[in-house]
SENUTI-530180 format. One record per residue (C-alpha): residue in three letters; x, y, z. Coordinates in steps of 0.02 Angstrom, whole numbers, padded with zeros to 5 digits, always signed. Example, Ala and Ser with C-alpha at 12.3 -4.5 7.8 and 13.67 -1.06 7.14 Angstrom:
2
ala+00615-00225+00390 ser+00684-00053+00357 
END
This chain:
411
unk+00000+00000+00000 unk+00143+00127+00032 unk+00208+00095-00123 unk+00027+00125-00225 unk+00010+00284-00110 unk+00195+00360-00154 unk+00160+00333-00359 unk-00024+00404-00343 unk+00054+00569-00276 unk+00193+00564-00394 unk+00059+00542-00523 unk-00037+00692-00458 unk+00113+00801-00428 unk+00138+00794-00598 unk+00289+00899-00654 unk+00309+00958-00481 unk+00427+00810-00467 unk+00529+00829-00613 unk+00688+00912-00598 unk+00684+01087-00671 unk+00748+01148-00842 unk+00919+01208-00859 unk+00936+01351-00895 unk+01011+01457-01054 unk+01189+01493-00969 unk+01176+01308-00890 unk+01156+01235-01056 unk+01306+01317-01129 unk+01409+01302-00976 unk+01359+01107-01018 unk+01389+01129-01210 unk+01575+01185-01184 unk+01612+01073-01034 unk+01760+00938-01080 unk+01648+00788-01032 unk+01594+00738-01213 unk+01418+00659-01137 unk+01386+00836-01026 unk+01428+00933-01200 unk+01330+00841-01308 unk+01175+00865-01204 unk+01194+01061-01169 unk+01226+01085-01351 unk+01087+00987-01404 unk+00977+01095-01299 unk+01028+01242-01370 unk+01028+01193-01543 unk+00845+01125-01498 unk+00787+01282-01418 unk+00772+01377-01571 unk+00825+01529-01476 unk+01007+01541-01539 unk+01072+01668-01682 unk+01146+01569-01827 unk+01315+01614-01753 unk+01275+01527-01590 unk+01232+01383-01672 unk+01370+01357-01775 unk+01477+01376-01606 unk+01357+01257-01527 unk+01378+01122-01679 unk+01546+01149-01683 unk+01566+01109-01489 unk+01461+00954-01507 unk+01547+00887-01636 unk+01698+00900-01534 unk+01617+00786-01418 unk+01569+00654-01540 unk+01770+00661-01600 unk+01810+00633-01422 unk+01693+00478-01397 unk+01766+00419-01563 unk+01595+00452-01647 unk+01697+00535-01810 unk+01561+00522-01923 unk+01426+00607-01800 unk+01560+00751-01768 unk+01574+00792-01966 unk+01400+00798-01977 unk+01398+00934-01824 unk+01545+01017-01916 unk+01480+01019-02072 unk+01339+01111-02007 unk+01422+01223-01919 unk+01517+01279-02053 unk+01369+01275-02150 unk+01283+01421-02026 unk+01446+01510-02011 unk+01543+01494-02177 unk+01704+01608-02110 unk+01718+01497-01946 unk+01893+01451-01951 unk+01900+01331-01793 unk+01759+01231-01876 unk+01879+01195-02024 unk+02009+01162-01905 unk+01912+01028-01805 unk+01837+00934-01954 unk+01999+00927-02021 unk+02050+00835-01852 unk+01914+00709-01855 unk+01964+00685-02030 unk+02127+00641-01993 unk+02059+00516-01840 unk+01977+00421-02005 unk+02150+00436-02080 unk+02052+00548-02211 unk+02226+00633-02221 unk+02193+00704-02393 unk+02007+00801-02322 unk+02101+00844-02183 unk+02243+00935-02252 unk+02105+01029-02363 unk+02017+01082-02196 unk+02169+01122-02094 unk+02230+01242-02283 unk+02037+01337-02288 unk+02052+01366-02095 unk+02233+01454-02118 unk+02162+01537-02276 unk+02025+01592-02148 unk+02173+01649-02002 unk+02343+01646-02058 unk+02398+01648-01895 unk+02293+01501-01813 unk+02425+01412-01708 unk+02314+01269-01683 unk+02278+01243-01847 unk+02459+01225-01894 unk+02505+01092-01758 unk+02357+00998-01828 unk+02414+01008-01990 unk+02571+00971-01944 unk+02506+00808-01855 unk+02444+00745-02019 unk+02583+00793-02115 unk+02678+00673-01971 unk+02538+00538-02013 unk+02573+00534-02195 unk+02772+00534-02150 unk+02821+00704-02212 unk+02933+00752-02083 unk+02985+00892-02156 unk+02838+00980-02178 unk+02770+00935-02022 unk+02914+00998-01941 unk+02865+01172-02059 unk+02724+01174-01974 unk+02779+01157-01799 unk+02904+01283-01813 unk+02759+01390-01868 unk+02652+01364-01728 unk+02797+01406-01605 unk+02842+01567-01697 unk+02649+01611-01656 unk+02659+01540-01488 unk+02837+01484-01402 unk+02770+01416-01247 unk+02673+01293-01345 unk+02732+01131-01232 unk+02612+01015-01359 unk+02699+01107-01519 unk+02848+01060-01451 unk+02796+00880-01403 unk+02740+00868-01584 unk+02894+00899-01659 unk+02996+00817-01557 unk+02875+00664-01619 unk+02921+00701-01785 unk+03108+00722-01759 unk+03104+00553-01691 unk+03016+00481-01811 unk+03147+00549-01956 unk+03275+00465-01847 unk+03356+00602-01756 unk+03333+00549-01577 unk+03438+00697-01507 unk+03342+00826-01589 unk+03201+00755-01504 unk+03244+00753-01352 unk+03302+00935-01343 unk+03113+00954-01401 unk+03049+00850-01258 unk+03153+00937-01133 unk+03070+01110-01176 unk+02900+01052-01166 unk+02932+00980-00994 unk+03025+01137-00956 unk+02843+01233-00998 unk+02739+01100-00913 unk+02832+00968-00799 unk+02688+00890-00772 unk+02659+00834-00950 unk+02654+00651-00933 unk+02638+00619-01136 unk+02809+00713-01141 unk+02892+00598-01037 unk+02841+00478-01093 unk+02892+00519-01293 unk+03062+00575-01217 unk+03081+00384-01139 unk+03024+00325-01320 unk+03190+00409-01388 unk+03313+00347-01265 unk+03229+00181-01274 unk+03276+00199-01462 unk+03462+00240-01432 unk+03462+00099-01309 unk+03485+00201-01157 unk+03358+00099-01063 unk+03380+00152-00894 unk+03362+00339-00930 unk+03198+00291-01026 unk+03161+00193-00881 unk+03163+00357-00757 unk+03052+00451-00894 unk+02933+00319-00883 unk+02941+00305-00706 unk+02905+00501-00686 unk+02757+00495-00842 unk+02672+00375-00716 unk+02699+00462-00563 unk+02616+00589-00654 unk+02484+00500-00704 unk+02469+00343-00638 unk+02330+00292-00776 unk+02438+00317-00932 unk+02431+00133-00991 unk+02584+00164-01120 unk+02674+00225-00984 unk+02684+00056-00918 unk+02681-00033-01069 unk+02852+00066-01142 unk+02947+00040-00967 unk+02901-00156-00990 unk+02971-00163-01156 unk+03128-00068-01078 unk+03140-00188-00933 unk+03121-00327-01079 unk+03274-00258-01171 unk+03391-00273-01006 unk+03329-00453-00972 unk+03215-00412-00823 unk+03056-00510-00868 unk+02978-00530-00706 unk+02972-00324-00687 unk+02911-00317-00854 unk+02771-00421-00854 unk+02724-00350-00696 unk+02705-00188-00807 unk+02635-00261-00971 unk+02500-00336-00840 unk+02473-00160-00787 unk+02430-00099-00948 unk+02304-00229-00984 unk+02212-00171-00820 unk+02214+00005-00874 unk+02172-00043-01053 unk+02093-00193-01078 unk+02100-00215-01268 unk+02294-00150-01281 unk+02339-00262-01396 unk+02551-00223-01394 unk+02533-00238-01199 unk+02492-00418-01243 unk+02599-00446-01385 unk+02744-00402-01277 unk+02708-00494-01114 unk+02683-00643-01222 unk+02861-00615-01276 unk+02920-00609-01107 unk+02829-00779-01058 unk+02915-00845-01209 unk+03103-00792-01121 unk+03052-00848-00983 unk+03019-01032-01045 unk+02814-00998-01003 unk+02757-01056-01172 unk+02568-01105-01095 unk+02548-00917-01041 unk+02617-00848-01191 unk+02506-00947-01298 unk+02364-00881-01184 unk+02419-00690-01216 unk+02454-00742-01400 unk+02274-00801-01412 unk+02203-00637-01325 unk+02279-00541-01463 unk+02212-00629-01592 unk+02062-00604-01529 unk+02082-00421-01537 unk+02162-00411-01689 unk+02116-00571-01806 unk+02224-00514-01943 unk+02368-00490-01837 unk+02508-00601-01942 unk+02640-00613-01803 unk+02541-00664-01669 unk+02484-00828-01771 unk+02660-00844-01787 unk+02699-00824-01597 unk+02566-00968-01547 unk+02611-01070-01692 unk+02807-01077-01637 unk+02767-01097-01436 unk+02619-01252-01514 unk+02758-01346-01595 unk+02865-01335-01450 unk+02731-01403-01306 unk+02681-01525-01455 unk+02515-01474-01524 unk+02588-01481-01689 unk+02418-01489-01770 unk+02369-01348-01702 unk+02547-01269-01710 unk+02520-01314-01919 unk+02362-01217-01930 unk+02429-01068-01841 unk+02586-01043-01954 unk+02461-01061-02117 unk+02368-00923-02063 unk+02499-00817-02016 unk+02570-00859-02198 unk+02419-00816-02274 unk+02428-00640-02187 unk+02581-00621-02211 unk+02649-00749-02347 unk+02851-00679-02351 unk+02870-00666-02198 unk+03036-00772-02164 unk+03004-00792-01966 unk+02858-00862-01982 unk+02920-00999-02124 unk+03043-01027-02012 unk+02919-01087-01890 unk+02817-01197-02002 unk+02987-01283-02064 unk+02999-01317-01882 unk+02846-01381-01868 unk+02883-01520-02008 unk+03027-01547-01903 unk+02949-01610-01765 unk+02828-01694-01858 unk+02984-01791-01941 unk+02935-01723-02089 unk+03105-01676-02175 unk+03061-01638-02361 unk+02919-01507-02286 unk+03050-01423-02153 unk+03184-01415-02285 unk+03070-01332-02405 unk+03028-01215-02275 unk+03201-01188-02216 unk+03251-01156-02411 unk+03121-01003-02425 unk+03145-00937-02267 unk+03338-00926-02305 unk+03308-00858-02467 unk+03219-00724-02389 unk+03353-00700-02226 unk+03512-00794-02285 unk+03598-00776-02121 unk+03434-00839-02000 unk+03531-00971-01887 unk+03355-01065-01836 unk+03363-01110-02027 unk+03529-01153-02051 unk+03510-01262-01900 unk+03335-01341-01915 unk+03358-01365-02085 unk+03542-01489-02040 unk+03414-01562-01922 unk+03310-01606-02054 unk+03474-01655-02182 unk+03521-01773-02032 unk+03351-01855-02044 unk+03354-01894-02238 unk+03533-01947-02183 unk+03635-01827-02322 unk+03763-01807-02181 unk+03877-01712-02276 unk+03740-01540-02318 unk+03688-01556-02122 unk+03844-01549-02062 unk+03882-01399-02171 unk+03733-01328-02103 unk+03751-01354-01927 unk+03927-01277-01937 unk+03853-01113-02010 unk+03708-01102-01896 unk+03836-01128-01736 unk+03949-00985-01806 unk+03825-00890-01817 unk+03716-00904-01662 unk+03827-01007-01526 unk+03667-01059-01408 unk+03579-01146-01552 unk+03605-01316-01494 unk+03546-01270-01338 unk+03386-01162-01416 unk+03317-01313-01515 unk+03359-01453-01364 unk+03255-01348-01251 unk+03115-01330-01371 unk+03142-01542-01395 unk+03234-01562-01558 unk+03402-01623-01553 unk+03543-01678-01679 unk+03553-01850-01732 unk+03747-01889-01665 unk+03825-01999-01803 
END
């Protein structure tokens, strides 16, 4: 009965018990708020109240659509932006932002016409160049990224994302240094940019200074203890000096920030696979494939750690997926000609160990495998050429292929 009595005086209170209206100024308080689902429903109210000059509502379109690009909804967001410009032909910063959804759908051609009509519009649009400059980085033209960059910081010089942006770019043509000074000014303008230290670990990382990208790492996540590729960079760095345990502990991280992070995977599957964990890093390997089906190297990854636990049925179908991804990709022939192997299947491996070495002449797990194989059809002479040449060039070899349970037939 309490229950029947509280909804029949709802019912009569009518819209006494709805929360009030907002408000004009509430609305587009909402509309430019940086929480895409707060923006999207102040603008819509104003574009709905048919109160707004056409000049509001191109501003109120525009704003929108930057909330659909921020949710990822880049279709939705051109719409908005078309119609802002549509309402407000001279509206610079509407070029500007379709151009950046544009370049979200790697539309880099629309987006470089966008991010030209809005510096038509306002020569001296800052934003707009860095933007541009972005794509231009997308499409690999360093150079004229760079232009760009060095045009937004004549406009502004205490741009810290400017500088970010072309230190990306610097690294990116291969000058690591260059970078870095970069990276170091936009931390000097904002040292708590976490994206900057993390980029600056990226370069020494690259010059394989891996405990200085270690400390940038560390201080991009003591800035922000969220940034998921934060933790998945200082794993790979860990990786690189042999410290697995730390880095899985970080690639595991990453996953719990971002679930679907498919390198984060990728790379703690790796580091199961030093550490002699093939189950687990057929588990990870699996997880990215079910991300990313079409992801070649990962089919090669499960196929390779298959054959050496002995699902080599299984390890089979693997590798001839990844080769029909991918189907010169010498690694992964590599694997299937180890798969043969195991299956005593010499002709198969040494056909396999033939293309892969035509591919990668000096790949040792070819030389090697493919003696192994030599050994089996008993031409002793070619296998122990073979052998020799894969010793020479990788001395562990013998040990590699014993652990993973193939090992040479001793005359």
């Amino acid at each position: 009965m309490r229950t029947l009595s509280l909804i029949l005086l709802m019912t009569l209170l009518g819209s006494c018990a709805t929360l009030p209206a907002q408000t004009r100024d509430e609305n587009w308080n909402r509309c430019k708020d940086s929480n895409p689902d707060l923006s999207i429903g102040g603008c819509t109210a104003l574009i709905q109240s048919g109160q707004e000059t056409n000049s509001n509502l191109s501003r109120a379109f525009r704003n929108r659509g930057i909330a659909y690009d921020d949710r990822g909804d880049y279709d939705h967001a051109i719409q908005d932006f078309d119609q802002s410009i549509r309402l407000d032909p001279n509206f610079a910063d509407a070029f500007s932002s379709r151009g950046s959804a544009y370049d979200d759908k790697a539309d880099f051609g629309r987006a470089l016409q966008d991010y030209n009509q809005a510096l038509q519009l306002n020569p001296k649009f800052e934003d707009a160049y860095v933007n541009r400059g972005v794509t231009y980085r997308k499409k690999g033209d360093y150079d004229r990224a760079i232009q760009d960059y060095d045009q937004a910081l004549s406009l502004d010089p205490n741009d810290a994302v400017a500088y970010l942006d072309r230190g990306v770019a610097y690294d990116d043509k291969g000058q690591a240094d260059r970078a870095i000074q970069d990276y170091d000014q936009a931390i000097r303008l904002n040292p708590s940019y976490a994206n900057a230290y993390n980029d600056r670990g990226w370069s020494y990382y690259g010059k394989g200074e891996y405990d200085r990208a270690i400390q940038d790492y560390d201080q991009a996540i003591k800035v922000n203890p969220g940034h998921s590729a934060a933790f998945n960079n200082r794993g790979r760095a860990y990786m690189r000096k042999g410290d697995y345990d730390r880095a899985i502990q970080d690639f595991s991280q990453a996953i719990r920030l971002k679930p679907d992070f498919v390198g984060a995977f990728n790379n703690r599957a790796t580091s199961y696979d030093s550490k002699d964990e093939f189950e687990r890093a057929i588990e990870d390997y699996g997880q990215v494939i079910a991300l990313r089906p079409n992801y070649a190297a990962a089919f090669n990854g499960r196929c390779f750690d298959r054959a050496i636990i002995g699902k080599l049925q299984l390890a089979l179908e693997d590798c001839n997926k990844a080769l029909a991804l991918s189907p010169k990709d010498a690694n992964t022939i590599d694997s299937r000609g180890f798969v043969y192997l195991k299956l005593k299947n010499a002709d198969a491996a040494i056909a396999d160990y033939n293309a892969a070495l035509a591919i990668s002449p000096k790949m040792a797990s070819s030389l090697y495998g493919r003696g192994l194989a030599e050994q089996i059809k008993g031409v002793r002479l070619a296998a122990s050429k073979d052998i020799g040449a894969a010793k020479e060039l990788l001395p562990r070899i013998v040990d590699d292929f014993q652990k993973w349970g193939v090992a040479e037939n001793k005359p």
